[in-house]
C-alpha positions in Angstrom: 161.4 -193.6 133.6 160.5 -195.9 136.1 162.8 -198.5 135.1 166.0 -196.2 136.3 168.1 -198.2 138.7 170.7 -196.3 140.7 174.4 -198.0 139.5 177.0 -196.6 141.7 180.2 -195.7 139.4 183.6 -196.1 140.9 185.5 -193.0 141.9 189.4 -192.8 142.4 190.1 -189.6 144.0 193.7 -190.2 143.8 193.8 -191.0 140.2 191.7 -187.7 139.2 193.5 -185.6 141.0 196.4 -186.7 139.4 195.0 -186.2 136.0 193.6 -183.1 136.6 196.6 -181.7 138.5 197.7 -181.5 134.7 195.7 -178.4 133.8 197.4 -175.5 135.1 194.4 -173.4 136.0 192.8 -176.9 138.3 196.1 -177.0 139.9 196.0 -173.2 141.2 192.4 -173.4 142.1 193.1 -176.5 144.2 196.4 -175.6 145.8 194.3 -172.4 146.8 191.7 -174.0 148.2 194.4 -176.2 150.2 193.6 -175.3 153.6 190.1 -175.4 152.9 190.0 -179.0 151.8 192.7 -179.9 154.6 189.9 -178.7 157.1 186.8 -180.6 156.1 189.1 -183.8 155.8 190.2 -183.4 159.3 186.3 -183.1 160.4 185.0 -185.7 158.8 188.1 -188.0 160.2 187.0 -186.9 163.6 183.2 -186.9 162.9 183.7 -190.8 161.4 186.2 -191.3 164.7 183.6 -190.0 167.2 180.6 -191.8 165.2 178.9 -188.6 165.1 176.2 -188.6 162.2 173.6 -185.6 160.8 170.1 -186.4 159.7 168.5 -183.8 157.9 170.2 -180.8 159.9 170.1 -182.4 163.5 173.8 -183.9 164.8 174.1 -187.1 166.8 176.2 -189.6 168.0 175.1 -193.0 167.2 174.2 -193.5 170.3 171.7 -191.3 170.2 170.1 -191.4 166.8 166.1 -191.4 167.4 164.6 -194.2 165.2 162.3 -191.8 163.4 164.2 -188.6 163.4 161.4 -187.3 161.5 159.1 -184.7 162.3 156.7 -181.8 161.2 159.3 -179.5 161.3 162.1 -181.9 159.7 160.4 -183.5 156.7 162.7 -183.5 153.6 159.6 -183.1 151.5 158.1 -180.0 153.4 157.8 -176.8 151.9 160.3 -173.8 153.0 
């Protein structure tokens, strides 16, 4: 196990939406979902414009990102 080595594959959004706008019942589940999607692309254009980031729940601009944004309360491996 500890010779797994993370290989990014490539992803063409365009191309499997275009594929899988073939199947009726993806097509109605996605041109439902329309305005949904259409949403969270607009706020990550404007999150990416603004250079606003999130680290583990807190929001800042990158400005303002704390070089260890780490604490007690904010530790990815603490218990909840």
């Amino acid at each position: 196990m500890a010779d797994l080595k993370f290989k990014p594959v490539p992803h063409d959004h365009e191309a499997f939406l275009k594929k899988a706008s073939k199947r009726k019942a993806f097509r109605e589940s996605y041109e439902a979902l329309e305005e949904e999607y259409r949403l969270i692309r607009e706020m990550l254009a404007a999150r990416s414009k603004f250079g606003v980031v999130a680290i583990w729940g807190q929001v800042y601009t990158l400005d303002t990102i704390p070089l260890f944004p780490y604490n007690d309360h904010h530790k990815p491996w603490r218990d909840h």
